[in-house]
N, CA, C and O atoms as a GROMACS GRO file, in nm:
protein
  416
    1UNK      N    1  -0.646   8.463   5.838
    1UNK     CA    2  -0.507   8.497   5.853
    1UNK      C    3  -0.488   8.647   5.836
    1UNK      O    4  -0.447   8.719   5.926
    2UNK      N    5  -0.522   8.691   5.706
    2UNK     CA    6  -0.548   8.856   5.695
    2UNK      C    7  -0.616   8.908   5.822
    2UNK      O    8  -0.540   9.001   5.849
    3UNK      N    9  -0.686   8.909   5.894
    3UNK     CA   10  -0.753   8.942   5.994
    3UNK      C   11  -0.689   8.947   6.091
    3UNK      O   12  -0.694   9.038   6.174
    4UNK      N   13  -0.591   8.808   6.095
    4UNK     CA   14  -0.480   8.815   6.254
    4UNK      C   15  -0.433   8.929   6.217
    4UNK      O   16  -0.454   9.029   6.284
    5UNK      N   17  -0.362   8.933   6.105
    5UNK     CA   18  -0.278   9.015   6.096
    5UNK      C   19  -0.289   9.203   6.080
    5UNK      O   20  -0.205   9.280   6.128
    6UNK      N   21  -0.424   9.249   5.995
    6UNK     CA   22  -0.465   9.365   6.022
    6UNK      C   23  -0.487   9.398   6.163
    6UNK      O   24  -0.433   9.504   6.193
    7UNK      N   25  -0.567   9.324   6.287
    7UNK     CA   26  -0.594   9.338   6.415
    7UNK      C   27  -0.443   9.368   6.477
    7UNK      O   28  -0.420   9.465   6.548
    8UNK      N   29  -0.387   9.312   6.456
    8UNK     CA   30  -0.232   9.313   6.552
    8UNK      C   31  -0.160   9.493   6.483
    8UNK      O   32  -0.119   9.581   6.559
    9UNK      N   33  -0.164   9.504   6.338
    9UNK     CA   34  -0.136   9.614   6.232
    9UNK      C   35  -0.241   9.734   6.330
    9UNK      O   36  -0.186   9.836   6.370
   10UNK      N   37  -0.386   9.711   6.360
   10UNK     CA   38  -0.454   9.823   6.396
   10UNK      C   39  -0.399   9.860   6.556
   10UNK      O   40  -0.403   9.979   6.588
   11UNK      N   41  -0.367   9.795   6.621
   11UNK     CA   42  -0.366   9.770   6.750
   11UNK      C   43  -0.298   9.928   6.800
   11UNK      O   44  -0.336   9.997   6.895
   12UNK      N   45  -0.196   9.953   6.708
   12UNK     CA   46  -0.148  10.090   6.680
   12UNK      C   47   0.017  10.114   6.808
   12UNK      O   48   0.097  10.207   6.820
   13UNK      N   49   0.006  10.005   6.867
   13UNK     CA   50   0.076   9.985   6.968
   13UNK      C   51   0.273  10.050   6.974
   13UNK      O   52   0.328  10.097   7.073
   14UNK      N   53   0.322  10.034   6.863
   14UNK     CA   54   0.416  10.094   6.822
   14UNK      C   55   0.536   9.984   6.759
   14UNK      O   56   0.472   9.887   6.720
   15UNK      N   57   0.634   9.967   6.743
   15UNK     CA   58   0.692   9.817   6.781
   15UNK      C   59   0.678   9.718   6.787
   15UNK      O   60   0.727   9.649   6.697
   16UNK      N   61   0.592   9.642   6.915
   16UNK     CA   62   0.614   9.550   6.935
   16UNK      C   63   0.495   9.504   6.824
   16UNK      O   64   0.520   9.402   6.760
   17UNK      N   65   0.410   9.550   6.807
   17UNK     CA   66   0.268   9.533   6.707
   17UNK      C   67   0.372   9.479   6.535
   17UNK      O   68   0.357   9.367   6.486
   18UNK      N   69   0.431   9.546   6.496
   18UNK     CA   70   0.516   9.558   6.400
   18UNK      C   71   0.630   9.404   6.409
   18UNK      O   72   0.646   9.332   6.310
   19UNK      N   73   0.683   9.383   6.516
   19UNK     CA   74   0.743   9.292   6.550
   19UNK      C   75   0.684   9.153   6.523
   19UNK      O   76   0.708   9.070   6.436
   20UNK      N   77   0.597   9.154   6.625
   20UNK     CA   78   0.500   9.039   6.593
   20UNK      C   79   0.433   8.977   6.478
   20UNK      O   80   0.425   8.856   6.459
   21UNK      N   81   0.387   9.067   6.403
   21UNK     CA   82   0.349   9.072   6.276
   21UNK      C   83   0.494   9.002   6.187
   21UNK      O   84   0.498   8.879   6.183
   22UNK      N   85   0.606   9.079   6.119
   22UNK     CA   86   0.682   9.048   6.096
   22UNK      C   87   0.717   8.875   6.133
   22UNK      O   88   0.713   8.808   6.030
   23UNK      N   89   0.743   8.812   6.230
   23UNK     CA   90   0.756   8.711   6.345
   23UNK      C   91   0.638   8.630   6.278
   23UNK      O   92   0.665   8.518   6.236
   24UNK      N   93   0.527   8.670   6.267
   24UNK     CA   94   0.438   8.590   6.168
   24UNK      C   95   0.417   8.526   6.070
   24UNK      O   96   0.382   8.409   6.051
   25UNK      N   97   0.452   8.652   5.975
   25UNK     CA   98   0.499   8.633   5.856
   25UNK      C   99   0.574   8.573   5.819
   25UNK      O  100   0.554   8.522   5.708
   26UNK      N  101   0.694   8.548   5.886
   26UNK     CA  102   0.805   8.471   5.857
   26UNK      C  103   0.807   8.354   5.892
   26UNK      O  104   0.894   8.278   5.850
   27UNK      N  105   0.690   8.307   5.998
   27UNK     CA  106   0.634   8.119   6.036
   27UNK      C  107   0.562   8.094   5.876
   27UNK      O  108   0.590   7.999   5.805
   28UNK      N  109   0.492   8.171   5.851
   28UNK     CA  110   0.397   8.124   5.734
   28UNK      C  111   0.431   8.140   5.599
   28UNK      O  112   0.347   8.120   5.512
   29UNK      N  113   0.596   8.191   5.560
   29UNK     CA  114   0.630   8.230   5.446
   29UNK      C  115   0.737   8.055   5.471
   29UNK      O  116   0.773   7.978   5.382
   30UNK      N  117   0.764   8.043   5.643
   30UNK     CA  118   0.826   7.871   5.619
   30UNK      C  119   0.747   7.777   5.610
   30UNK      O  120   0.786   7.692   5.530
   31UNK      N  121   0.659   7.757   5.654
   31UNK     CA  122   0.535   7.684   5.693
   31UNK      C  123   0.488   7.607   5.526
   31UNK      O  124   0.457   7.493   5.491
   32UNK      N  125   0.505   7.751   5.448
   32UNK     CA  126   0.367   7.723   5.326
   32UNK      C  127   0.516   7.713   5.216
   32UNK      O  128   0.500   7.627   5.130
   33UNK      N  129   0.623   7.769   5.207
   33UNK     CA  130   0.697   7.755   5.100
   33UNK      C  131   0.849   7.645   5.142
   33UNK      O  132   0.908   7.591   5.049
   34UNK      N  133   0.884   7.631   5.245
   34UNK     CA  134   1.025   7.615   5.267
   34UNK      C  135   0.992   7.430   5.293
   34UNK      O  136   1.050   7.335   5.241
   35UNK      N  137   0.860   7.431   5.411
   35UNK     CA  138   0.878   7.270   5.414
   35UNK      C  139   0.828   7.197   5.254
   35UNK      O  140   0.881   7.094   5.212
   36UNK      N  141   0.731   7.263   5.188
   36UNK     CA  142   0.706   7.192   5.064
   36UNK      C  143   0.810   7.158   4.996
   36UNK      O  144   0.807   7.052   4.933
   37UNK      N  145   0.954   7.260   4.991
   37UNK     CA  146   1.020   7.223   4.909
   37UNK      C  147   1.125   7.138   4.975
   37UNK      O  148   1.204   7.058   4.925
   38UNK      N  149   1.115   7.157   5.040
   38UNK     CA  150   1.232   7.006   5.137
   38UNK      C  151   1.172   6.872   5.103
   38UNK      O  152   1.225   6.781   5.039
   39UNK      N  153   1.038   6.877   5.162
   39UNK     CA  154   0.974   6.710   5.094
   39UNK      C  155   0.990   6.707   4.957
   39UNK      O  156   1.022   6.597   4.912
   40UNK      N  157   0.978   6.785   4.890
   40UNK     CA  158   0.964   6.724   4.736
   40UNK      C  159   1.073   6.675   4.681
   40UNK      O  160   1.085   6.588   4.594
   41UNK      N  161   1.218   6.790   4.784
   41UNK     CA  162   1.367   6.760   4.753
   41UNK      C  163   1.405   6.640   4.800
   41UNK      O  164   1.484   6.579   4.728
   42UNK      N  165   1.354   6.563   4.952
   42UNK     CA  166   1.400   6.416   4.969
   42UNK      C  167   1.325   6.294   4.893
   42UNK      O  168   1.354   6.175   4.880
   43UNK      N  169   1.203   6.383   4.843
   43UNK     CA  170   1.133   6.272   4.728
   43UNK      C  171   1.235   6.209   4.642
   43UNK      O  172   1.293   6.100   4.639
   44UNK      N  173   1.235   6.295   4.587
   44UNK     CA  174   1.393   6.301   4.480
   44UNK      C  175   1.478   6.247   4.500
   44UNK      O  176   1.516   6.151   4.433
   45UNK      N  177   1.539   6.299   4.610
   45UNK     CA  178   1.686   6.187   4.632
   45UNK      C  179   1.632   6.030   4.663
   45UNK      O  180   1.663   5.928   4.602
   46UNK      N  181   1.574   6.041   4.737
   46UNK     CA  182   1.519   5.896   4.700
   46UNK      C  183   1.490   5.785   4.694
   46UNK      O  184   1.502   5.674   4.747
   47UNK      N  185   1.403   5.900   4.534
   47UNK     CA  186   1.398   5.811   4.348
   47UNK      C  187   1.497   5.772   4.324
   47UNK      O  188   1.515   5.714   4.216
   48UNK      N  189   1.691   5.920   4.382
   48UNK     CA  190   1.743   5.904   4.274
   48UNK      C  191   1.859   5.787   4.362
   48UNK      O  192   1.968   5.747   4.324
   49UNK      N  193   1.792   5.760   4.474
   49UNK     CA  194   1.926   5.641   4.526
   49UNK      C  195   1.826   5.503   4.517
   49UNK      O  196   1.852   5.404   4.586
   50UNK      N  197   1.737   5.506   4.447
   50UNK     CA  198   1.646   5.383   4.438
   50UNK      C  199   1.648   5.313   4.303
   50UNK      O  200   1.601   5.204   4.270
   51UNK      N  201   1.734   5.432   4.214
   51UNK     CA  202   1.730   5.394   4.080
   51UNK      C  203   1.830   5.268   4.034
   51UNK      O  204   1.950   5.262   4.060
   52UNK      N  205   1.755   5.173   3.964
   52UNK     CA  206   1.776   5.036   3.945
   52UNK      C  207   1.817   5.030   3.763
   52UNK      O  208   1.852   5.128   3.698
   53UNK      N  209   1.806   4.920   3.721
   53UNK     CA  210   1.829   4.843   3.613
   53UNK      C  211   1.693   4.860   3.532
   53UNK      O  212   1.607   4.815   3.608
   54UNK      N  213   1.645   4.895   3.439
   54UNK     CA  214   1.528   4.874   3.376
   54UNK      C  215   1.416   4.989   3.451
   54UNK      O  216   1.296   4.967   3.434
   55UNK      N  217   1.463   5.120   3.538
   55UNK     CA  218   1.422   5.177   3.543
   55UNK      C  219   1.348   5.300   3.426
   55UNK      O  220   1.416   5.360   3.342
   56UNK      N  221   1.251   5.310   3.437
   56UNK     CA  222   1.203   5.466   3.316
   56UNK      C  223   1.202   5.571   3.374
   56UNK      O  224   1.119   5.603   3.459
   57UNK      N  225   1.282   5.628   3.342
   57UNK     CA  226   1.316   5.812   3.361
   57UNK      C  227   1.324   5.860   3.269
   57UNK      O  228   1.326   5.803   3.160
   58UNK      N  229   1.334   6.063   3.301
   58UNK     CA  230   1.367   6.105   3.187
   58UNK      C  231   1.455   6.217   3.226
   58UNK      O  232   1.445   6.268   3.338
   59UNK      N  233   1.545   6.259   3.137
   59UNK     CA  234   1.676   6.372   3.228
   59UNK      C  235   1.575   6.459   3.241
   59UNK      O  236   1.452   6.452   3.243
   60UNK      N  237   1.714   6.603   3.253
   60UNK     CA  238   1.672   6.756   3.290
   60UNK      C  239   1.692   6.792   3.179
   60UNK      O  240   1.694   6.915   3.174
   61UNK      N  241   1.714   6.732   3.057
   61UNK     CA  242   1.707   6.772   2.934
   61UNK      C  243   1.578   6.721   2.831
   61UNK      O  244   1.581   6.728   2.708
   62UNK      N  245   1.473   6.672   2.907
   62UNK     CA  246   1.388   6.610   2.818
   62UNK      C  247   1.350   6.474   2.762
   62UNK      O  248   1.243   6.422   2.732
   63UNK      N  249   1.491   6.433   2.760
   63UNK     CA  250   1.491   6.270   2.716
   63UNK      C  251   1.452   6.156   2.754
   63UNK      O  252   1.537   6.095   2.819
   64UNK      N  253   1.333   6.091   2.736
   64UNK     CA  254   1.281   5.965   2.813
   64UNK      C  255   1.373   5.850   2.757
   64UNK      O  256   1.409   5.808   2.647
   65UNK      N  257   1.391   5.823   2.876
   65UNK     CA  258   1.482   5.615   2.797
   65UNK      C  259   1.452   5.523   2.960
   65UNK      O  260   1.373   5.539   3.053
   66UNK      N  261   1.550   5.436   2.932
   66UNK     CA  262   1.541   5.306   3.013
   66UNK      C  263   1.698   5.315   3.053
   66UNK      O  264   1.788   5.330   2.970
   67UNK      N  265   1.720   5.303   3.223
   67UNK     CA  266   1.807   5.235   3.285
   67UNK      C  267   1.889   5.113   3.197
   67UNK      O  268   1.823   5.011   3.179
   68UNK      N  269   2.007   5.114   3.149
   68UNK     CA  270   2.063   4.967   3.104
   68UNK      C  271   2.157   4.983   3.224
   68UNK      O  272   2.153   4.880   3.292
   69UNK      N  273   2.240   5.077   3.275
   69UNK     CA  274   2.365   5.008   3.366
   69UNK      C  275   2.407   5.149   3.441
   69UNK      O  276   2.384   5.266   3.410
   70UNK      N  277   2.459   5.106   3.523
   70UNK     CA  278   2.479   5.234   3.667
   70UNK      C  279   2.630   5.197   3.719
   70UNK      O  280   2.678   5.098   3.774
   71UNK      N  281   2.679   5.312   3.679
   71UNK     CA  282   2.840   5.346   3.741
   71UNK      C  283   2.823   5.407   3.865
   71UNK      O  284   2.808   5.529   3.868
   72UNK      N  285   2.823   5.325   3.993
   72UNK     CA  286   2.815   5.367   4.150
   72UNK      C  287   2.913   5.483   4.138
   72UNK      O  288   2.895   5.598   4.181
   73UNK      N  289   3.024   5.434   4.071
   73UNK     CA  290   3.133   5.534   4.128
   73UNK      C  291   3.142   5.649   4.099
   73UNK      O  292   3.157   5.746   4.174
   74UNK      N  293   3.133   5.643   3.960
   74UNK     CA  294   3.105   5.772   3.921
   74UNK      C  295   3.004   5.886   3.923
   74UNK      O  296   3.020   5.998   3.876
   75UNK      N  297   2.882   5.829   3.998
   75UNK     CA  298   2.759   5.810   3.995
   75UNK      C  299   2.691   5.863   3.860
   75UNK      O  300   2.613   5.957   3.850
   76UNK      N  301   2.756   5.749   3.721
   76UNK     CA  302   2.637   5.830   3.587
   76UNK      C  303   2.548   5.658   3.598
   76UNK      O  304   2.580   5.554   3.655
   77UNK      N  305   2.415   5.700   3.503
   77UNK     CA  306   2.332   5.634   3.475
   77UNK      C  307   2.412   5.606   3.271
   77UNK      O  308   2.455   5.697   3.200
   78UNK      N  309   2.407   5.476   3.240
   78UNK     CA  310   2.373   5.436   3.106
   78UNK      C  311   2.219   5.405   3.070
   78UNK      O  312   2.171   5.291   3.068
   79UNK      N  313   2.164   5.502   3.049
   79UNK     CA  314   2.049   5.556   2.953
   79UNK      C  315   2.001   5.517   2.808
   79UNK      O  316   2.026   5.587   2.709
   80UNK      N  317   1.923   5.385   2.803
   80UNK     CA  318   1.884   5.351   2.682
   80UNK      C  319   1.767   5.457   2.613
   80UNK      O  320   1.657   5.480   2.664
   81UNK      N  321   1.803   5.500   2.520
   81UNK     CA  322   1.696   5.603   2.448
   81UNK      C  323   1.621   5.567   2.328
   81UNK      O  324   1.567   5.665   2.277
   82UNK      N  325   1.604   5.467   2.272
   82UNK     CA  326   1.654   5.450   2.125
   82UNK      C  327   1.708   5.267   2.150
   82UNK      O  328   1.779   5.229   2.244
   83UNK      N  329   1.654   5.181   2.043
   83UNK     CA  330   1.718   5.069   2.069
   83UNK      C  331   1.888   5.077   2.006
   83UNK      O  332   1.931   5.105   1.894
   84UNK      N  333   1.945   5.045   2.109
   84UNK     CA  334   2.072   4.988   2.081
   84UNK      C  335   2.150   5.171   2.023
   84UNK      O  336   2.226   5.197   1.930
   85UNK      N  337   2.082   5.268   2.135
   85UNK     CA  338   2.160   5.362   2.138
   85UNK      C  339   2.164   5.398   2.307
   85UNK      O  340   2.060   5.384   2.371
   86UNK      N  341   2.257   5.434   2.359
   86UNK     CA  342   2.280   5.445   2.508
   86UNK      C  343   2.370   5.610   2.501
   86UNK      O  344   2.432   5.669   2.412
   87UNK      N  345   2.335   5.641   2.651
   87UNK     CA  346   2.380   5.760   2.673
   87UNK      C  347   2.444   5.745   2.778
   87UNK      O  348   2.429   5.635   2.832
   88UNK      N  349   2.536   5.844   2.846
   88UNK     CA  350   2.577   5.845   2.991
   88UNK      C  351   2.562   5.948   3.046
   88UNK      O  352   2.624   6.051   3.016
   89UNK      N  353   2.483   5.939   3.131
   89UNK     CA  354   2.378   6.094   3.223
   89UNK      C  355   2.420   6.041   3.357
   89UNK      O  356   2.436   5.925   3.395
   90UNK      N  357   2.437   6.189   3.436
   90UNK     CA  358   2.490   6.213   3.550
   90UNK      C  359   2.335   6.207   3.613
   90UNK      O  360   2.228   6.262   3.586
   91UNK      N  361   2.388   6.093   3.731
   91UNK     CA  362   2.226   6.042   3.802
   91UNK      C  363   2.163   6.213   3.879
   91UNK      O  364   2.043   6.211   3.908
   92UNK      N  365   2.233   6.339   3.906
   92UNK     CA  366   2.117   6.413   3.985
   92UNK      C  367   2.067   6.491   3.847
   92UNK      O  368   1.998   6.589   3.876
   93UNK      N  369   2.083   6.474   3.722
   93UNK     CA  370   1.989   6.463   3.605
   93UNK      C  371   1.861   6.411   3.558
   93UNK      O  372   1.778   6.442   3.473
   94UNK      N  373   1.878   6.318   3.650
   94UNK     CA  374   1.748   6.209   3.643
   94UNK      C  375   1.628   6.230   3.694
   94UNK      O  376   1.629   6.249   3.816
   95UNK      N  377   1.501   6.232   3.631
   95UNK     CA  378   1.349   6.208   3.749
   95UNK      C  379   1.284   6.142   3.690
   95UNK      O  380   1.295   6.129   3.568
   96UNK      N  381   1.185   6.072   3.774
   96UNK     CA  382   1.081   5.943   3.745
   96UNK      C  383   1.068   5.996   3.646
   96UNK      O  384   1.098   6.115   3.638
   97UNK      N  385   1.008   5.911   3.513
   97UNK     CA  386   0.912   5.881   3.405
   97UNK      C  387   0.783   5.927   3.440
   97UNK      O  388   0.725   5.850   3.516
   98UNK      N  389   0.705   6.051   3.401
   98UNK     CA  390   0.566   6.035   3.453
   98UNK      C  391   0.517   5.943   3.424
   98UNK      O  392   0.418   5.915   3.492
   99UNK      N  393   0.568   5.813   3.271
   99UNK     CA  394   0.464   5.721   3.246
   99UNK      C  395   0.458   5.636   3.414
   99UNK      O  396   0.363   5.637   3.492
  100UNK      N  397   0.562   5.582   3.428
  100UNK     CA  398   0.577   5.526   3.532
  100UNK      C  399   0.580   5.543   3.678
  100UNK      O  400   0.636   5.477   3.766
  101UNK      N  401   0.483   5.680   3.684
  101UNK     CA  402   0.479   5.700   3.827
  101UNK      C  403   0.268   5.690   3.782
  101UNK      O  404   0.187   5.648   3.864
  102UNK      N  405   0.246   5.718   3.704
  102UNK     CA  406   0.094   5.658   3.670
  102UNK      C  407   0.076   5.535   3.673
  102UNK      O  408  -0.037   5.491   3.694
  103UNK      N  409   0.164   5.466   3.657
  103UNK     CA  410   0.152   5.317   3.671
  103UNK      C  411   0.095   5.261   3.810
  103UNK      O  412   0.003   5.187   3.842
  104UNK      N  413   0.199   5.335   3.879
  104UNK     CA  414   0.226   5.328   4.010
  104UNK      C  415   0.090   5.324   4.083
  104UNK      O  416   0.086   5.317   4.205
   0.00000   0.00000   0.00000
């Protein structure tokens, strides 16, 4: 890749050498950073429209618990942490459990 790109840089051509290059750079700065993060972002959504009853997650704050109950409307998760202590977390808070994606 360095090589395409010094050869086109030596070519000395003026412009359009410069152009092209540029035009390059900018396929392989989408290519290698922009689609990775799109897949990883519909990974996510989803997890997070797949999320059920007795699911294991853990927020964006750290906290591992268990799915007890899901407000569609509001869209929060009730978050068992702790027996017979529950939380209410806003579901785009949520990501898999690593225990439970090892399971997997």
């Amino acid at each position: 890749m360095t090589l395409i790109i010094s050869l086109l840089a030596a070519q000395g051509d003026g412009g359009f050498g410069m152009l092209l290059m540029l035009v390059l750079m900018m396929v392989i700065m989408y290519v290698f950073m922009y689609l990775p993060q799109k897949r990883e972002q519909k990974k996510l959504q989803k997890f997070r429209s797949s999320i059920e009853r007795g699911s294991e997650v853990f927020t964006a704050g750290g906290i591992y618990g268990i799915v007890r109950d899901i407000d569609e409307i509001a869209n929060v998760l009730i978050v068992e942490i702790a027996s017979g202590v529950r939380v209410r977390v806003d579901r785009n808070s949520v990501f898999a459990s690593p225990t439970a994606q090892q399971q997997k």
